[in-house]
N, C-alpha and C positions, 0 to 999 in steps of 0.2 A: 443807587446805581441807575443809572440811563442807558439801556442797551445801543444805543446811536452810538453813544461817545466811546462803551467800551469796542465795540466794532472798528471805527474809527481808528481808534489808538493801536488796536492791533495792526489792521491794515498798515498803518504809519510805521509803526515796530520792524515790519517785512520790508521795508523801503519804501513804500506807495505815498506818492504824491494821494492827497488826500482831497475832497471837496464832500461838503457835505451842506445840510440845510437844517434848517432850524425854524420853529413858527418866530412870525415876527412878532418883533416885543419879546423875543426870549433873547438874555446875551450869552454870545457864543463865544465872545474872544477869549474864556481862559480853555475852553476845549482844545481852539485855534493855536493859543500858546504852545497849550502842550505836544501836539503836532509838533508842531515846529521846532523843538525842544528834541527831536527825535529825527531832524536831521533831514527833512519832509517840506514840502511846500504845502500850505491847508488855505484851503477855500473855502470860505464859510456864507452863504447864504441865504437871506429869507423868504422860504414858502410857505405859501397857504397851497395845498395842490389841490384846494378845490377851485381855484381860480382861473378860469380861462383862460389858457395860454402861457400860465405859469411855469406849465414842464416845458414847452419848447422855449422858454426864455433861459433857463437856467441849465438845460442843457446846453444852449450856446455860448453862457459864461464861461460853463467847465471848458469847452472845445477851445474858445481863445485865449484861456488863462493855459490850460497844458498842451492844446495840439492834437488831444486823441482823448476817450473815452474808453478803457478796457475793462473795468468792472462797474457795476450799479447792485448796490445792496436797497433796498427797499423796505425800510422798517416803519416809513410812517404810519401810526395808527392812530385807532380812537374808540373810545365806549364811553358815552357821558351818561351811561341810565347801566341802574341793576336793580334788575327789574323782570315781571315773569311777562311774555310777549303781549298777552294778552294788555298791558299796561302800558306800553309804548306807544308813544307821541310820534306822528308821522317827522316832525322835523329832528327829531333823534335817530330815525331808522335813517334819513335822508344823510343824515352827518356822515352817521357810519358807515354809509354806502358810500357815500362821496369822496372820503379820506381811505378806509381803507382797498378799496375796489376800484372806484372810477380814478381816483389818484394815480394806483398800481397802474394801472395800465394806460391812461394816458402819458406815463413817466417813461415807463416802458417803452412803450409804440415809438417815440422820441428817442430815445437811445440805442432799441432795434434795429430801425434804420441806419443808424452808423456803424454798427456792429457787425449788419448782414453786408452791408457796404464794404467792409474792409475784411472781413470774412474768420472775424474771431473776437471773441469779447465772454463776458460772463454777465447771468443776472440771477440775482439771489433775494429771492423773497423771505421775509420775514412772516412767517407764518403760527399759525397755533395748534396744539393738540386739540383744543377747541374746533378747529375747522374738521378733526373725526369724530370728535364725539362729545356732544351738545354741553355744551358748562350751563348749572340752573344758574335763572338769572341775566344768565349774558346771550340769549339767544340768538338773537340781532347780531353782536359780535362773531359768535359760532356760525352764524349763515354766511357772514362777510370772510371768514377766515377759509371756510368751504369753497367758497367763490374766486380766493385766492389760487387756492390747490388749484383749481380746472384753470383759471389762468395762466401757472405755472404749467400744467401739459400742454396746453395748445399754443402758448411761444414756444417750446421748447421741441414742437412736432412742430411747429412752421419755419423754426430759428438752427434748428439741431444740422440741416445739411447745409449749412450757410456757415456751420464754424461757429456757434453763439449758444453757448452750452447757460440753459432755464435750470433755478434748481429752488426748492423751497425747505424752509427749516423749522419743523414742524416744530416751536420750544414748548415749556411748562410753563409752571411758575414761575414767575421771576420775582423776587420782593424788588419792585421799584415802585415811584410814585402812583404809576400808572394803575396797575394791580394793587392798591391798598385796601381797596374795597373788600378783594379776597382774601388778604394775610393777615390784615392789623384787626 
């Protein structure tokens, strides 16, 4: 299970023109299929969103493939160490700040503005139970999910009278690749 693709597919399900992104070097065209399979137009893209400049480019794809941006779901993450904090490598914590925090909201900031622009839009952070209360091991993860949350109020207390309703979804578990560390 990929939580992107099943998001995606739902979105798609409800009639939503879809766009989405993928790390490069991942292939995305049977996702893309099935989108489209669904009666949908799917935009599939590749980010690294630690890369400068990254979100304002691929925001501008989405804008002149559809014309408008009305949702952004925000699920990219990351945790390559499980591990107790004390054990963490600076260029590990640096990842996971990068991908899941500075990505967020550099993606964000880039979509906000079109949003508050036109005066209605949605953003939805993919978020963790981790980000209330500390998972052993993933600490680093648990600080960056936290960091989410307070990102999630403070667009949503700058974006909320502008019509661009912030929300985040605090999940669990999930048996995907990602989380194998924890299930398997």
């Amino acid at each position: 299970v990929r939580v992107g693709r099943v998001i995606c597919l739902a979105l798609a399900g409800r009639g939503v023109h879809v766009a989405f992104t993928h790390l490069p070097g991942e292939p995305a065209g049977e996702t893309a299929a099935e989108i489209a399979a669904l009666g949908v137009q799917a935009l599939a893209m590749p980010l690294d969103v630690r890369e400068h400049g990254a979100p304002a480019r691929v925001v501008g794809q989405v804008v002149d493939r559809f014309g408008r941006l009305d949702i952004l779901v925000n699920n990219a993450a990351t945790n390559p160490i499980f591990c107790s904090t004390a054990e963490v490598e600076e260029a590990a914590y640096d990842k996971i700040m990068e991908v899941n925090v500075k990505g967020l909201f550099f993606l964000s900031q880039q979509v906000g503005k079109i949003m508050c622009e036109k005066g209605s839009g949605s953003v939805i952070n993919v978020s963790s139970e981790a980000g209330f209360c500390p998972t052993p091991f993933l600490g680093v993860y648990s600080i960056s999910k936290a960091a989410v949350n307070m990102l999630t109020k403070v667009f949503a207390q700058e974006w909320g009278s502008k019509g661009v309703r912030v929300n985040a979804i605090a999940k669990g578990l999930v048996k995907t690749h990602f989380s194998q560390a924890l299930w398997g």
